[in-house]
C-alpha positions as CSV (number, residue, x, y, z in Angstrom):
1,X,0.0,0.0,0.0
2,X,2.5,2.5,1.1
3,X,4.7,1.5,-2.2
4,X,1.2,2.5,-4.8
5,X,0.9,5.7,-2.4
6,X,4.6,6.8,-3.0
7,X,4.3,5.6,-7.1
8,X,1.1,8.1,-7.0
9,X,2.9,10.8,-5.5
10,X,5.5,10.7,-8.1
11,X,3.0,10.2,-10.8
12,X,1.3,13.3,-9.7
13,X,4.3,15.3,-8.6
14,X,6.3,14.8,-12.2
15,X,3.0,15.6,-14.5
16,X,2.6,18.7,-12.3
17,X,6.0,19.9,-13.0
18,X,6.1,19.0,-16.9
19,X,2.6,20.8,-16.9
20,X,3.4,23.8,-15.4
21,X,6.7,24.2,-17.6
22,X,4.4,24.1,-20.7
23,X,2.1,26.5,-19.5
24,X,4.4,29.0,-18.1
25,X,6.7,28.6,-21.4
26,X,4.3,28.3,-24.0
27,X,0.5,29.6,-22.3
28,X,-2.2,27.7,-22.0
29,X,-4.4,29.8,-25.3
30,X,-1.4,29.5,-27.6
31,X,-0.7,26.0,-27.0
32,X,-4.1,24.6,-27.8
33,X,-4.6,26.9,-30.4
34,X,-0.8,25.1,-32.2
35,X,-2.3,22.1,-31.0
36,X,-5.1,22.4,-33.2
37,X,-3.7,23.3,-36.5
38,X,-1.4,19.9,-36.3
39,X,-2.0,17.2,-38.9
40,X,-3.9,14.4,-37.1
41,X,-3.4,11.9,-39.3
42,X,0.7,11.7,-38.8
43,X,-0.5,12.3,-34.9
44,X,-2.1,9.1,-35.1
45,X,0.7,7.5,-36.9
46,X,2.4,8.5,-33.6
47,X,0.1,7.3,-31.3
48,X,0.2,3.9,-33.3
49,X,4.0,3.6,-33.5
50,X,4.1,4.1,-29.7
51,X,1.7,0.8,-29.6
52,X,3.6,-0.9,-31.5
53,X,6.6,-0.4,-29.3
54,X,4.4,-2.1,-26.3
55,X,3.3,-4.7,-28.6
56,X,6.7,-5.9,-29.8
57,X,8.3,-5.6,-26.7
58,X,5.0,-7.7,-25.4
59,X,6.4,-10.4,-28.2
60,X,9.8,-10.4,-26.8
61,X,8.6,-11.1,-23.6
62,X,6.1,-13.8,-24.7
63,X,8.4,-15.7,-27.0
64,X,11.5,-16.0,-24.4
65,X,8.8,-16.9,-21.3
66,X,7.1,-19.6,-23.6
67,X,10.9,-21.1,-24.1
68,X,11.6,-21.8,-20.5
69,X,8.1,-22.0,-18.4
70,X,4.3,-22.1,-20.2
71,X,1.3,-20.9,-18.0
72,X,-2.4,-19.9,-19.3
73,X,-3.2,-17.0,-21.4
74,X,0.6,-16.7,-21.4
75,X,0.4,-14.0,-24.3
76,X,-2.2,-11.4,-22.1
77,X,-0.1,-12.0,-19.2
78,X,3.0,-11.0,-20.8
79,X,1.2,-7.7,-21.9
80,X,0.5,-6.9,-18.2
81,X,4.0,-7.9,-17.5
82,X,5.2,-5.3,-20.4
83,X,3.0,-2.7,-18.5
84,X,3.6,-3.4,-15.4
85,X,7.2,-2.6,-16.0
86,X,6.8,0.5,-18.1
87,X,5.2,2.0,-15.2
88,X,7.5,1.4,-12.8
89,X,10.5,2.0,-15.4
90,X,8.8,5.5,-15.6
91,X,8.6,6.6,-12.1
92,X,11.6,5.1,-10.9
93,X,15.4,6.6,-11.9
94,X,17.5,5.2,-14.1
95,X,14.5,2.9,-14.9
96,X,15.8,0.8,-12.0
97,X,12.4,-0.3,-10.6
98,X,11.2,-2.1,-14.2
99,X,12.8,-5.5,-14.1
100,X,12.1,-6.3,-10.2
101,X,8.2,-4.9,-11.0
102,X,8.3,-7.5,-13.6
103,X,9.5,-10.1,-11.6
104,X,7.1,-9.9,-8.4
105,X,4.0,-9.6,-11.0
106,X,5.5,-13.2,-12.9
107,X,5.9,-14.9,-9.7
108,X,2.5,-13.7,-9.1
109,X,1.7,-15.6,-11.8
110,X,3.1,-19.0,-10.9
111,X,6.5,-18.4,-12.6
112,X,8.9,-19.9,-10.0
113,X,11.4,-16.9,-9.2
114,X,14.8,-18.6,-10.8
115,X,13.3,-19.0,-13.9
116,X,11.2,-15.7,-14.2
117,X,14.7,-13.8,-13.4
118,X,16.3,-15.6,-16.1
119,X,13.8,-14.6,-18.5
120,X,14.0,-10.9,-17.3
121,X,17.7,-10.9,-17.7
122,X,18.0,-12.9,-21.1
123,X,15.6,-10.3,-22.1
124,X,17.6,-6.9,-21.1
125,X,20.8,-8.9,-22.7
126,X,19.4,-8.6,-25.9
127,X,17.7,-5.2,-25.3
128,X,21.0,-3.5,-24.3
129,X,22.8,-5.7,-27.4
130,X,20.5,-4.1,-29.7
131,X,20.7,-1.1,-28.4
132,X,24.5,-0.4,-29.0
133,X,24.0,-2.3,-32.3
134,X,21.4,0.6,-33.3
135,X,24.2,2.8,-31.5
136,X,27.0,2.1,-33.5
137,X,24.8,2.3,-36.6
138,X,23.7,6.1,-35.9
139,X,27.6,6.8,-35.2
140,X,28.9,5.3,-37.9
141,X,26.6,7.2,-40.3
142,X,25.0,10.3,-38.7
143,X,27.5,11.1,-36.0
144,X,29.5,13.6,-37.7
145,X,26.3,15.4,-39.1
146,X,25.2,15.9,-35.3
147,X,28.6,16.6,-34.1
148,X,29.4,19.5,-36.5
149,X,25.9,21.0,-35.5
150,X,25.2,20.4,-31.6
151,X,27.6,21.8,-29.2
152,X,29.3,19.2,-26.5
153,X,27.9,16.3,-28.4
154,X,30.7,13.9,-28.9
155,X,30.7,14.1,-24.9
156,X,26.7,13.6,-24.3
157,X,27.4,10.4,-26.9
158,X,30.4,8.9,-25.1
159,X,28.8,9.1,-21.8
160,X,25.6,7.2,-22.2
161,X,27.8,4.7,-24.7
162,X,29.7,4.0,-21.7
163,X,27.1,3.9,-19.2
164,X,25.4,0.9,-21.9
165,X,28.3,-0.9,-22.1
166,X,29.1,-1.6,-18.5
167,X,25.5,-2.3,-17.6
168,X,26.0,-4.7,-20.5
169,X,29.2,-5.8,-19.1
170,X,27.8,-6.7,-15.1
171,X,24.4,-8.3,-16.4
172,X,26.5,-10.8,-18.8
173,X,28.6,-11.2,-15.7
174,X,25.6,-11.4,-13.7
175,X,24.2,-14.0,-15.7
176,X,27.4,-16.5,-16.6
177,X,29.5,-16.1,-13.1
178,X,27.5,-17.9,-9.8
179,X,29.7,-16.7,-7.6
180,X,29.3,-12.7,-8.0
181,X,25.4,-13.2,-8.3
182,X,25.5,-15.3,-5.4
183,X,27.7,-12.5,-3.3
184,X,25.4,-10.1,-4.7
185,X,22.2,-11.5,-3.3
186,X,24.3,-12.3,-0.2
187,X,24.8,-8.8,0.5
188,X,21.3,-7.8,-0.5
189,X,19.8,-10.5,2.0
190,X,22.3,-9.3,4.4
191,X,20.9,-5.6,3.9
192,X,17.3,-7.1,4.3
193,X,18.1,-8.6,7.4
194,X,19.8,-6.2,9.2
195,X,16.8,-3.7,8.8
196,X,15.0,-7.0,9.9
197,X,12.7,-7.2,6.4
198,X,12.9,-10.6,6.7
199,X,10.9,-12.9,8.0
200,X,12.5,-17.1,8.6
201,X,16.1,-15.9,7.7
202,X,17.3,-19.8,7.6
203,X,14.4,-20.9,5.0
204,X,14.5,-18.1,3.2
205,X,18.2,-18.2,2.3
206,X,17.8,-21.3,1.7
207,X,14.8,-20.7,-0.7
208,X,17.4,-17.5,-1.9
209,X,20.3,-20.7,-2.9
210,X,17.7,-23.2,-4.4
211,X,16.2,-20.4,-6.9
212,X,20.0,-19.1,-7.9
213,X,20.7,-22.4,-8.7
214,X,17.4,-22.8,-10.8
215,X,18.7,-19.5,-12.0
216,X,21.8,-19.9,-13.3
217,X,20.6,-23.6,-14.8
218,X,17.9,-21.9,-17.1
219,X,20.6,-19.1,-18.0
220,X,22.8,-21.0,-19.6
221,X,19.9,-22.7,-22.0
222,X,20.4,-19.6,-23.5
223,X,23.0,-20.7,-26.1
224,X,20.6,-23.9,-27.3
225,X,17.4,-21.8,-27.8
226,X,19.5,-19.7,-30.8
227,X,16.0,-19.4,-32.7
228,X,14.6,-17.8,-29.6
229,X,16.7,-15.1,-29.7
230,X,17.0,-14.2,-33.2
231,X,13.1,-14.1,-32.6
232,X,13.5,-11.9,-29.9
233,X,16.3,-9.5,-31.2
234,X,14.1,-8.9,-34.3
235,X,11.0,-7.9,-32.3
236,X,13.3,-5.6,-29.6
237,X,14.8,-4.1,-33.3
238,X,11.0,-3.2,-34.3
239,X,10.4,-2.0,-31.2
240,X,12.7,0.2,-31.1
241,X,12.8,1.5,-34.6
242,X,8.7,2.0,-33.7
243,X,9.8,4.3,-31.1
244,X,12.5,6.4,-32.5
245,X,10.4,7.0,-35.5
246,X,7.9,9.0,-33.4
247,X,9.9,11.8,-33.3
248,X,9.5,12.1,-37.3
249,X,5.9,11.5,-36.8
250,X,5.2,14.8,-34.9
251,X,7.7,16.9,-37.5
252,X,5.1,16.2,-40.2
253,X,2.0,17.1,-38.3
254,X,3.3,20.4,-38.4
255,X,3.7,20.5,-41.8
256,X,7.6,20.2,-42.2
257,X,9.4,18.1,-44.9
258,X,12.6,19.2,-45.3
259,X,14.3,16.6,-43.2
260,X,14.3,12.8,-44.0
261,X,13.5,10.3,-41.4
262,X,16.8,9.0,-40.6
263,X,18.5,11.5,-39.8
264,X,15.6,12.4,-37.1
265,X,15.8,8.3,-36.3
266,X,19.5,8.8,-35.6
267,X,18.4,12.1,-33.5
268,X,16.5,10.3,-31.2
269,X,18.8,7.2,-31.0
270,X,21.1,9.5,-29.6
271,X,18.9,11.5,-27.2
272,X,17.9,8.3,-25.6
273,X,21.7,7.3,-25.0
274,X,22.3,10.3,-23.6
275,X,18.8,10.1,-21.5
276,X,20.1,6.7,-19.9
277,X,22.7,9.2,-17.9
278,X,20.4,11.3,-15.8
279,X,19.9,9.8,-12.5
280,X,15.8,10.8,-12.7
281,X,12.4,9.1,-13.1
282,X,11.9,9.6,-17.1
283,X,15.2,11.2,-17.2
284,X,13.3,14.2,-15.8
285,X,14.5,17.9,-17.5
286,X,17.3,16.4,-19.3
287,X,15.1,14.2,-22.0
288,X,13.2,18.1,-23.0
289,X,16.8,19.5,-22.6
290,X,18.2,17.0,-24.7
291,X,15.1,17.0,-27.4
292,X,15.1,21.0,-27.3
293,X,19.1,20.6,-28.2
294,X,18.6,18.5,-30.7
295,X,15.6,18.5,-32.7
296,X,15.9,22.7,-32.9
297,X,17.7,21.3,-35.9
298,X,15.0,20.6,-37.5
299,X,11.8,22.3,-35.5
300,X,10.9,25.7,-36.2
301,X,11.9,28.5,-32.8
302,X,8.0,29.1,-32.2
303,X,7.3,24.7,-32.8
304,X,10.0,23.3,-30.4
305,X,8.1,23.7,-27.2
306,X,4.5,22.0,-28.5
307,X,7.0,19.3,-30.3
308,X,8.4,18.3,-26.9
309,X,4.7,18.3,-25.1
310,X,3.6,16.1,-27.9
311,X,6.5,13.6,-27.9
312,X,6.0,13.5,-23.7
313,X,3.1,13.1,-23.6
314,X,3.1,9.9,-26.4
315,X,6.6,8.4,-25.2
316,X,6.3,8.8,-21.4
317,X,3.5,9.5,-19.8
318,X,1.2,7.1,-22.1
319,X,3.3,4.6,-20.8
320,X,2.2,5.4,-17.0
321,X,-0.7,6.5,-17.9
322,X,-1.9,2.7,-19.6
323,X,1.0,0.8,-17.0
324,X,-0.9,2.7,-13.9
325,X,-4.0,0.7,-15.3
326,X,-2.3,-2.7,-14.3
327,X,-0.3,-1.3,-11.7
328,X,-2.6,0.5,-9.4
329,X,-6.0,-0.3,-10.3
330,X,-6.1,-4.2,-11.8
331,X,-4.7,-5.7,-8.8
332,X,-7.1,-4.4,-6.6
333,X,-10.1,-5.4,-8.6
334,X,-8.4,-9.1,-8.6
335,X,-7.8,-8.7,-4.7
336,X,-11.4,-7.9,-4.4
337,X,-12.6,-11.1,-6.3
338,X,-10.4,-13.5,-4.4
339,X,-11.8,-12.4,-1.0
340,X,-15.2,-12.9,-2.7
């Protein structure tokens, strides 16, 4: 309870401040007036390229779950799953609270914990491979374009490059070495125990050693399900070209042409590498920073501002606003029908 009230008070706390900016910046009249004269038909493009990006990440999910562990209406489930962990990748920083959302709602589920966490990390292994494949794609063809136009770039690109490769780096380690995991969840359970948050230490570090194990054994399947994850790498590639094409969406509703739509793909490839730095829920300030810095570019002075509500509003808050719905509401409609 106390965990929903604090997600609520973040939920409410971050749309106050991204509201206010907007209204102060741009004024209520004039924004709804720009807002009006927008093409809806390339806004609707948007809207369906941001459902697409839950959908194939939805598939990604789905086709590495039904590899290791089957339950009913496996393919709905993994949609709440997906949701479930936008939302909690939203309000938490650095996206940090996503993958142990995820895994409480799959053990919910009757995944046994071991193999639910080896899906989860299988998953972001291939999600961060991807991503600095798409990375080193944008900066081997669009980098110097940027570079020669956006001041302080090369730096903005090299930090969130490196921050991707050594999250890359500890979750392969993570998954391949028993010992570090194990000394990491040693520590953790230590942690737990001294602030006494947990209950039967002896069974449940024993319970802790049994699902490691069950862990580590499901891991390394990972190598003999090779048409899993070509599966699953094409799906996280769609996703992700769903997403940064979203961008080039909201340039057309305003009536620009002028630029083609990978360069702007490449823009926002960037701008979400350099997003993964800032230690904030949504990358708070610095993803309009970095959009303003960039996409001025190619958005018109008096545009910019309703461009960044737009893509906000699409890429962020739709995803608490539809994750809240399985977060906060579902599970206490399905608490109410087990009392009954």
């Amino acid at each position: 309870m106390k965990n929903k009230i604090f997600n609520s008070i973040v939920v409410i706390v971050s749309t106050c401040i991204f509201l206010s900016f907007f209204l102060f910046t741009k004024g209520l009249t004039s924004l709804i007036e720009e807002l009006k004269t927008l093409n809806t038909s390339w806004i609707l493009l948007s809207v369906i390229l941001m459902l697409l990006f839950w959908g194939f990440e939805m598939l990604t999910l789905y086709i590495i779950t039904k590899s290791f562990y089957r339950i009913n209406n496996l393919l709905i489930k993994s949609f709440k799953f997906e949701m479930i962990g936008q939302f909690f990748g939203a309000v938490t920083p650095f996206s940090a609270g996503s993958h142990p959302a995820q895994l409480y709602a799959m053990t919910e589920s009757g995944i046994p914990a071991g193999i639910a966490g080896s899906i989860l990390m299988i998953k972001f292994i291939i999600h961060q491979a991807i991503n600095i494949v798409i990375l080193a794609l944008a900066f081997l063809f669009k980098f110097n374009y940027f570079n020669s136009k956006v001041n302080y770039f090369l730096y903005f690109c090299i930090s969130g490059l490196v921050v991707h490769i050594i999250i890359m780096i500890f979750a392969i380690l993570f998954l391949i070495n028993v010992k570090l995991t194990k000394s990491i969840l040693i520590f953790i359970f230590k942690v737990l125990n001294k602030f006494r948050m947990v209950k039967n230490n002896e069974s449940t570090y024993k319970k802790i050693e049994s699902e490691l194990e069950n862990f580590h054994k499901n891991a390394s399947l990972i190598t003999k399900n090779i048409k899993m994850c070509i599966y699953a790498s094409i799906f996280t590639f769609l996703q992700w070209l769903a997403f940064f094409s979203i961008p080039y969406c909201i340039y057309r509703s305003f009536g620009f042409n002028s630029a083609d739509i990978l360069t702007m793909i490449a823009a926002q490839i960037f701008l979400i590498n350099f997003m993964a730095i800032i230690p904030l829920p949504g990358a708070e300030g610095g993803a309009e920073g970095g959009f303003y810095l960039i996409y001025s570019l190619f958005f018109k002075s008096d545009t910019i501002i309703t461009a960044i509500f737009i893509w906000r509003i699409l890429t962020y808050y739709s995803s608490i606003a539809i994750g809240s719905i399985f977060t906060l509401v579902l599970p206490n409609v399905n608490l109410k029908k087990n009392k009954n």
